[in-house]
C-alpha positions in Angstrom: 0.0 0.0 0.0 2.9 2.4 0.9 4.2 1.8 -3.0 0.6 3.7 -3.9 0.7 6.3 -1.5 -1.7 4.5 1.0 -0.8 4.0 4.6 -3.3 1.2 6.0 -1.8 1.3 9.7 -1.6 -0.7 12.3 -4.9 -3.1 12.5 -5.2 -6.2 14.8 -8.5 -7.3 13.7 -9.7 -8.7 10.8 -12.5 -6.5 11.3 -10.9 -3.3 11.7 -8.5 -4.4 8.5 -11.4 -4.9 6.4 -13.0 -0.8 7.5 -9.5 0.6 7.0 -9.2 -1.3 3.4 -12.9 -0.1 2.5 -11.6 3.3 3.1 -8.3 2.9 1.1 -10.2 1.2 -1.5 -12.4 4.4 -2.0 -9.6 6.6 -2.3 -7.6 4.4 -5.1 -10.6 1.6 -6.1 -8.1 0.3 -9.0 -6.3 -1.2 -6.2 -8.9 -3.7 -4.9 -8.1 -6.3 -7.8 -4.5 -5.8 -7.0 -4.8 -6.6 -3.0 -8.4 -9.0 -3.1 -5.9 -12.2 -3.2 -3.5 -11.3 -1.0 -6.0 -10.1 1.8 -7.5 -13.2 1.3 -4.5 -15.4 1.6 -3.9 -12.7 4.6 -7.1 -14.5 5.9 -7.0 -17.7 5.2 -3.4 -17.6 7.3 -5.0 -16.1 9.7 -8.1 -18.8 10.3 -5.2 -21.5 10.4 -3.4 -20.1 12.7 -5.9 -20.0 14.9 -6.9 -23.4 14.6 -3.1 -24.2 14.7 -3.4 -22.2 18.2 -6.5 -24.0 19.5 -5.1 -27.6 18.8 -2.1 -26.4 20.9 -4.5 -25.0 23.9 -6.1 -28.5 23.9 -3.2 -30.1 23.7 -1.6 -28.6 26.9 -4.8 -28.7 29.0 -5.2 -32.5 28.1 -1.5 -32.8 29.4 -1.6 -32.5 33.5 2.2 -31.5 33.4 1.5 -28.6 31.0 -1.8 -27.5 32.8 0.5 -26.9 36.1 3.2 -25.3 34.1 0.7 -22.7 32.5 -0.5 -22.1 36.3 2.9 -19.7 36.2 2.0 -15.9 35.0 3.2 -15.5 31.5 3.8 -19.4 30.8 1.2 -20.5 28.0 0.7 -23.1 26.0 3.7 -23.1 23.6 5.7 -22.6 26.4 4.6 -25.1 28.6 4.7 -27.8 25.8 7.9 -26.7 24.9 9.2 -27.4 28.1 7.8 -30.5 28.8 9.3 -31.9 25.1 12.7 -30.5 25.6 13.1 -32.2 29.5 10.9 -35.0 28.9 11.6 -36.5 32.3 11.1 -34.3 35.3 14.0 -36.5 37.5 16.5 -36.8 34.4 17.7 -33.7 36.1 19.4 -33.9 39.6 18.5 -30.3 40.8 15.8 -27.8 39.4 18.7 -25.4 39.4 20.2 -27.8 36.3 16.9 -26.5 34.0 18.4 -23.0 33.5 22.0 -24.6 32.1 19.8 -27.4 30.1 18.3 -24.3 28.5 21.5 -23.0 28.4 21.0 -19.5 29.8 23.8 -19.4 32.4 27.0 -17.7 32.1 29.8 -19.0 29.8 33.1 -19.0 31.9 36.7 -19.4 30.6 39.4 -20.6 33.0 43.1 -20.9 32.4 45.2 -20.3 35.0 44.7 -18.0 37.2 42.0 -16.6 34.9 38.7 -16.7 35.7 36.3 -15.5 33.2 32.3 -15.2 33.1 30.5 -14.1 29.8 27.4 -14.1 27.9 25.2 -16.8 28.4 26.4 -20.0 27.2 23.5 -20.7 24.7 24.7 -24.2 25.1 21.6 -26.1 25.6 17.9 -26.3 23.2 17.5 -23.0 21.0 13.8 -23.6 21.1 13.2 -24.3 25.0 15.3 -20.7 25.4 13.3 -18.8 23.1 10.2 -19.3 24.5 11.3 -19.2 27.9 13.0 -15.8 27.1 9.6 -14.7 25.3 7.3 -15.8 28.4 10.0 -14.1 31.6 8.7 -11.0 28.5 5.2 -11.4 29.0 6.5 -11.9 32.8 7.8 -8.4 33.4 5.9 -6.2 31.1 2.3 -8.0 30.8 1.4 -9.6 33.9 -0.6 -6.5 35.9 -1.1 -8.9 39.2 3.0 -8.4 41.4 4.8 -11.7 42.6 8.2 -11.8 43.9 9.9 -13.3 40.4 8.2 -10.3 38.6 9.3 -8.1 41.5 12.9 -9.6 41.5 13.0 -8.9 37.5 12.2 -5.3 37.5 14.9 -4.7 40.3 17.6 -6.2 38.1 15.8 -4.3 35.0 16.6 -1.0 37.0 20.2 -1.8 37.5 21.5 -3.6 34.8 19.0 -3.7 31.9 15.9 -4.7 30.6 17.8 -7.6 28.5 19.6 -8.7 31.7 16.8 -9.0 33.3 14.9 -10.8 31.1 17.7 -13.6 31.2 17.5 -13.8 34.3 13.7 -14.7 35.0 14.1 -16.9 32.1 16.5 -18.6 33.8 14.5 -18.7 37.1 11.6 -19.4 34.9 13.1 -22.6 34.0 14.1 -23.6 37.4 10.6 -22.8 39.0 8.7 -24.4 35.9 11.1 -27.8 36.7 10.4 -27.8 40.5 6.9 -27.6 39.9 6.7 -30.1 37.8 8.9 -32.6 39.7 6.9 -31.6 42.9 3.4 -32.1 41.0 2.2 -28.6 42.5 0.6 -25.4 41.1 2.6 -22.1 41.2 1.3 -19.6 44.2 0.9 -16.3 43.9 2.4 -15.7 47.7 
């Protein structure tokens, strides 16, 4: 649309989309052949995503392990599946604290010597489990209107040392709480 001089904007809904297009379209109606098809492959995306997205919800409420790991503010369903694929077995790991280096967000450290070195995270363990983890400690610190002490914790180390810091670090923690819960069988507590 920008190529024509049209600026559509930022829509969310299909509903809004198809007003703001109406409005373009009566400004420049040569254009409606041009965009028809690809607002309707738009849509047709769209409808499977969401049935892609409620075939995951039903999956992870069907799955007892997953329903206690999206108790946890900002854990949903990908998540939550995610993490159960990637560890598989709750008591393959010998401490909860071992689920943040399994996801491989714990510092890197170089030794020779007297040299002791601590770096970036080690990105070490499953790409996958650490980007969604990363994308729900997210949803953890700038989504999630109801305060708990990991949310709390977060934001103080946001303050100090960085939003992208911080958001390592509750991932991390993220991982550690999701693996104790589920090892425990217990839902997460807001106290």
């Amino acid at each position: 649309m920008k190529l024509f001089g049209l600026r559509l904007g930022s829509v969310r809904t299909p509903g809004r989309r198809a007003e703001r297009l109406t409005a373009l379209y009566r400004q420049r109606p040569d254009l409606e052949a041009l965009f028809a098809p690809l607002v309707a492959s738009i849509e047709v995306m769209e409808a499977q995503l969401r049935a892609s997205n409620l075939l995951l919800e039903g999956r992870a409420a069907a799955d007892p392990a997953c329903a206690r790991l999206m108790s946890v503010p900002g854990v949903g369903p990908i998540t939550a599946l995610t993490f159960a694929a990637s560890i598989e077995d709750p008591h393959r790991l010998a401490r909860s604290e071992d689920a943040g280096a399994y996801a491989g967000l714990v510092p890197r450290r170089t030794q020779s010597g007297e040299r002791d070195t601590r770096g970036n995270i080690s990105n070490a363990g499953d790409p996958m489990l650490r980007r969604a983890l990363n994308e729900s400690a997210s949803v953890m610190l700038c989504r999630v209107q109801r305060p708990f002490a990991l949310q709390q914790w977060g934001k103080r180390i946001a303050e100090t040392k960085g939003n992208k810091r911080a958001r390592t670090a509750v991932a991390r923690k993220l991982a550690v709480l999701l693996h104790s819960l589920w090892l425990n069988e217990t839902e997460f507590r807001w106290a």
